[in-house]
C-alpha positions in Angstrom: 2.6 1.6 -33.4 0.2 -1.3 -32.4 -0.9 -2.2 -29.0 1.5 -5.6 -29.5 4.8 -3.6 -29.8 4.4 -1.4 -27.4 6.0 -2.2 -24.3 4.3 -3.6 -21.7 4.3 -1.0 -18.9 2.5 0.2 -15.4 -0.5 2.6 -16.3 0.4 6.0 -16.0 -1.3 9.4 -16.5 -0.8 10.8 -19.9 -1.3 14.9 -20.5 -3.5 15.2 -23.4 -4.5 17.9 -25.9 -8.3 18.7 -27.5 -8.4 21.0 -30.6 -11.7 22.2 -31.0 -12.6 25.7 -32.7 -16.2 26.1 -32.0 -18.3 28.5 -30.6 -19.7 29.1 -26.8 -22.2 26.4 -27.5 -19.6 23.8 -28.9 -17.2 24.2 -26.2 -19.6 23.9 -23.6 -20.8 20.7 -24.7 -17.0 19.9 -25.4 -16.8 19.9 -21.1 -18.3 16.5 -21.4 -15.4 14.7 -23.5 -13.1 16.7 -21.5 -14.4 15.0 -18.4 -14.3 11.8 -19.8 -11.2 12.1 -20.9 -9.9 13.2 -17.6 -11.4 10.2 -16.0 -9.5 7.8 -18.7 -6.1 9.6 -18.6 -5.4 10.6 -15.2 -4.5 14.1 -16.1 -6.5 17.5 -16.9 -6.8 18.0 -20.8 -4.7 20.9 -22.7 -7.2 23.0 -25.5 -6.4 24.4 -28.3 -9.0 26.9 -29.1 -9.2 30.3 -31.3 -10.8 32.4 -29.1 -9.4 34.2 -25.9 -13.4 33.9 -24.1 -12.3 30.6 -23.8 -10.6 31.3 -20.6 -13.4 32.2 -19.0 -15.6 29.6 -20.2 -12.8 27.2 -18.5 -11.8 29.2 -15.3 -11.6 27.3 -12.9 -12.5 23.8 -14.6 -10.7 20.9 -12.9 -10.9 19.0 -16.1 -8.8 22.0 -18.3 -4.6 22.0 -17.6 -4.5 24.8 -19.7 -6.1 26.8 -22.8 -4.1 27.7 -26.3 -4.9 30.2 -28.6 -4.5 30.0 -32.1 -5.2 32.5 -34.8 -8.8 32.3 -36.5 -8.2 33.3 -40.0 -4.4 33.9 -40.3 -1.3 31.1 -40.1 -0.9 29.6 -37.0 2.8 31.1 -37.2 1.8 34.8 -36.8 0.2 33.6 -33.6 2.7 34.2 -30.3 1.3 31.1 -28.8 2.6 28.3 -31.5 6.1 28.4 -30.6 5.2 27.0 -27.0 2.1 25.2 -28.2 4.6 22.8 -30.7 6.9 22.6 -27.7 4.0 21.2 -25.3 3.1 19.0 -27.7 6.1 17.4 -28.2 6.9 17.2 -24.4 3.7 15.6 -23.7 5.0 12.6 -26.0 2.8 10.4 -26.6 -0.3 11.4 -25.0 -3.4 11.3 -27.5 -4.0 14.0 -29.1 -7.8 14.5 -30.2 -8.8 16.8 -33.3 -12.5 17.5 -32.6 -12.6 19.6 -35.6 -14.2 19.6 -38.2 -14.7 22.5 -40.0 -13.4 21.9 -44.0 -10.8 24.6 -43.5 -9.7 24.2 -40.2 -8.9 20.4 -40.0 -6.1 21.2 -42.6 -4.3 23.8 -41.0 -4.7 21.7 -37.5 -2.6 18.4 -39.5 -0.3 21.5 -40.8 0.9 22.1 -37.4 1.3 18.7 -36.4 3.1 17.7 -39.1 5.5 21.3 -38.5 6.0 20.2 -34.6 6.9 16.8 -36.2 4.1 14.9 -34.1 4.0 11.1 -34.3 0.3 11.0 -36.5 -0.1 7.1 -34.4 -0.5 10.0 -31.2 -3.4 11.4 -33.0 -7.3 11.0 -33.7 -9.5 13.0 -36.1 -13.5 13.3 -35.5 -15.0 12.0 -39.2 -18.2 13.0 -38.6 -20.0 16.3 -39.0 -23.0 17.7 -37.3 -26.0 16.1 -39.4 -30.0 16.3 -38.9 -30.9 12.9 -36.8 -27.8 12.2 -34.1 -27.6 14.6 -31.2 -24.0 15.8 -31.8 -22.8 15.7 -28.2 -23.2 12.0 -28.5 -21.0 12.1 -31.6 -18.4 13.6 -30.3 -18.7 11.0 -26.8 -18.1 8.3 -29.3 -15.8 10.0 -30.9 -13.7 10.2 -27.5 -14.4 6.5 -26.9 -11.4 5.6 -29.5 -8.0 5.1 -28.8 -4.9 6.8 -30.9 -2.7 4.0 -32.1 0.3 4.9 -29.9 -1.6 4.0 -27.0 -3.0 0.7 -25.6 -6.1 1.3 -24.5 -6.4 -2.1 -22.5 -4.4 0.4 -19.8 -6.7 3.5 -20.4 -10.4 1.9 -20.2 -13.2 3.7 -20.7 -14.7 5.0 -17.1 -18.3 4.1 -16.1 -21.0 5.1 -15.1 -21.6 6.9 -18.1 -23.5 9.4 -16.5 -20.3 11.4 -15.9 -20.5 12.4 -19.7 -22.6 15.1 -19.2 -21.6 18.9 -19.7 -20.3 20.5 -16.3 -19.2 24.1 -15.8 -17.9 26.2 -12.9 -19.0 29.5 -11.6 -16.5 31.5 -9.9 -17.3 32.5 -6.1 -16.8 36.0 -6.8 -19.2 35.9 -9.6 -21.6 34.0 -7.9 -21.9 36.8 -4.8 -22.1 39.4 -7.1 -25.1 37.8 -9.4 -26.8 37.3 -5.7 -26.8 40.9 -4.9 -27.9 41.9 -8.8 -24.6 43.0 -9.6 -24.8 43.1 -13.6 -22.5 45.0 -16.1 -23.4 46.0 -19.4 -22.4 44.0 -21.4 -22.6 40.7 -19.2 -19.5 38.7 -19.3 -19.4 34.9 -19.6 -18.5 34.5 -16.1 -20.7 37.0 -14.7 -23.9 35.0 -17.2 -22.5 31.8 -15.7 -23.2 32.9 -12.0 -27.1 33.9 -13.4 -27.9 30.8 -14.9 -26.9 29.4 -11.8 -28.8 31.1 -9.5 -31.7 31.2 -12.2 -35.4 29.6 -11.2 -35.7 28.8 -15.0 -34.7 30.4 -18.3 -36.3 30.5 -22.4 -33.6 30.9 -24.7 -33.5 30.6 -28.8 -31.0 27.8 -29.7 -27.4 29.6 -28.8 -24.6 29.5 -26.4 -25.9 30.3 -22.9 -29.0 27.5 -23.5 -26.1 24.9 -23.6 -24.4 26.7 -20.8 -27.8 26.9 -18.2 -28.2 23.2 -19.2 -24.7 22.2 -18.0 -25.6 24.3 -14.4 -28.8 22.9 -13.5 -31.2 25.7 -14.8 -34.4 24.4 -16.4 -35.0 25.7 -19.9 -37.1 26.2 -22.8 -35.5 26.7 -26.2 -36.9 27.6 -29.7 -35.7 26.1 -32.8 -35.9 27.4 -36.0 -33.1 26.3 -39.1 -31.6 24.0 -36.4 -32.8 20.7 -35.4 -32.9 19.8 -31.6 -32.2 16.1 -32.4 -29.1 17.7 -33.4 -28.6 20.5 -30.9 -30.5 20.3 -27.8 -28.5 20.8 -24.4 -27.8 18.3 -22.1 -28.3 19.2 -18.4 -25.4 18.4 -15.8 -27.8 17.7 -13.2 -30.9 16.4 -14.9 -32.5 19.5 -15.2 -35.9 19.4 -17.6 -34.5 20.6 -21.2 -37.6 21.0 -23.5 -37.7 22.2 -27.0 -40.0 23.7 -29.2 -39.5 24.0 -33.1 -41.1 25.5 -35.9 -39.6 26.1 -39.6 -38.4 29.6 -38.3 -38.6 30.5 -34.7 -40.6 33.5 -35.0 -43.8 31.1 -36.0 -43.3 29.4 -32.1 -46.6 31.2 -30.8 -45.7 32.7 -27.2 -48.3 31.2 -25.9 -46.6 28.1 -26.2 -43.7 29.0 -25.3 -45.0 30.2 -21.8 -47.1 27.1 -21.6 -43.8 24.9 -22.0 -42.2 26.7 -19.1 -45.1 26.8 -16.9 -44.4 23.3 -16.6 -41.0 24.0 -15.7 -39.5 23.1 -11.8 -40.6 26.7 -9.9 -38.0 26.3 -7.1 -34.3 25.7 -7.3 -31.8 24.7 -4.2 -29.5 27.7 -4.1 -25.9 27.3 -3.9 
C-alpha cells in the first residue's frame, strides 16, 4: 500500500510494536527510538524482547505499553506468550511494526512469525544495518526509526523535533530510589535496585557493558574502558548531558589506572540529588 491509496484520513494514534533481542546495553539505548517513536505515534510502544529482566529495565517507562517475551533459542511456539503476542499484533492493524534486529539468526525467526500471524509485510520495517567500526550505533538505529512502513503515510506521522529528545531515558522506581539512599544493597544487585545507584551516583568508571549505557541515560558522569570494542561504535549517550569520556587501548587491561583516575578527576564532583 502507497501513501496515494490510502485513504485520506484525520491523524490518529497508532499502537506500535519494537522487536529487539539485545542485551541490557542494547535496550537501554533502544529507550531512545522508543521515545521517538512515542512522540511520532501518539501511543506507548509494545516490545518484543527474549529476556524477562526486561521488565525491569522498563518499569515504569511511559514510552513502553507493554513487554513480550519470546523464547531465546527454541520456536517461538513453545513460548506461552505467542498465542496473545500474534493476537496483539493483528489487533493493532496497521500500526508499524519495527524489526530492530539484527542478529543473522534471529531476523528469520522474527519474519517466521509474522508471516504465521498473517501480518500485512507493507506494516513492517527491518533495520539493514549491523553494528560496524566508524558509526555510533545508537544513531543507526535513530535513522533507522526515521522511516516510514509502507502502510502508513508518514505526511500524518512527522518526525518530532527538537531532536534532542532522542536521547536514552530511564526511570528509577521511588521505592528503589529510598532504599539506594539509605545503602540498602542486596547481593546480587537487581537492575532496579543498580538503576536507583547510578542515579544517586557522584560519578562512576565502568568497562564497556550494560550499566555504562544505563548511568549515561540517568545523568551519572562516567569513564569507560574499551578494549575489542570501539567507542565510535559503542559509547553511551547521556540523557541529560552528563560528560561521557572514553579511554581505549587494544585490550583494556593495557588502560594504565593512572589514566583512568586522571580521566575521572576531571569528572563533575557534585550532583543535584533527586
Amino acid at each position: 500500500m502507497t501513501d496515494a491509496t490510502l485513504p485520506a484520513a484525520p491523524r490518529v494514534p497508532l499502537s506500535p510494536f519494537v522487536f529487539r533481542f539485545g542485551r541490557v546495553g542494547d535496550m537501554v539505548m533502544l529507550t531512545a527510538v522508543l521515545h521517538t517513536l512515542h512522540c511520532r505515534y501518539g501511543t506507548p510502544y509494545h516490545v518484543v524482547a527474549m529476556d524477562r529482566w526486561i521488565d525491569d529495565l522498563y518499569a515504569g517507562h511511559p514510552d513502553v505499553a507493554a513487554c513480550w517475551h519470546v523464547p531465546r533459542k527454541v520456536p517461538f511456539a513453545f513460548g506461552l506468550a505467542w498465542p496473545a503476542l500474534l493476537r496483539e499484533l493483528r489487533r493493532s492493524d496497521p500500526a508499524p511494526i519495527y524489526v530492530c534486529e539484527h542478529h543473522r539468526r534471529q531476523v528469520p525467526r522474527i519474519r517466521r512469525l509474522l508471516a504465521l500471524g498473517r501480518i500485512d509485510p507493507d506494516r513492517c520495517l527491518f533495520i539493514e544495518d549491523i553494528p560496524g567500526t566508524e558509526r555510533l550505533w545508537l544513531d543507526c538505529l535513530l535513522e533507522f526509526a526515521a522511516g516510514t512502513p509502507a502502510a502508513v503515510r508518514a505526511s500524518e506521522y512527522p518526525q518530532p523535533v527538537p531532536r534532542d529528545l532522542w536521547r536514552p531515558q530511564l526511570q528509577v522506581a521511588p521505592c528503589e530510589r529510598q532504599a539506594a539512599r539509605a545503602g540498602v544493597v542486596a547481593a546480587p544487585c537487581g537492575l532496579t535496585r543498580l538503576f536507583a545507584l547510578c542515579e544517586l551516583a557522584q560519578s562512576m568508571i565502568s568497562i564497556d557493558t550494560g550499566p555504562a549505557h544505563a548511568a549515561a541515560a540517568l545523568g551519572t558522569p562516567l569513564v569507560v574502558l574499551y578494549g575489542i570494542q570501539s567507542a565510535r561504535v559503542w559509547l553511551p549517550r547521556s540523557g541529560t548531558d552528563s560528560p561521557v569520556l572514553a579511554l581505549e587501548a587494544d585490550r583494556v587491561e593495557k588502560i594504565h589506572p593512572e589514566a583512568v583516575l586522571a580521566a575521572w578527576r576531571t569528572l563533575p564532583g557534585e550532583r543535584s540529588r533527586r
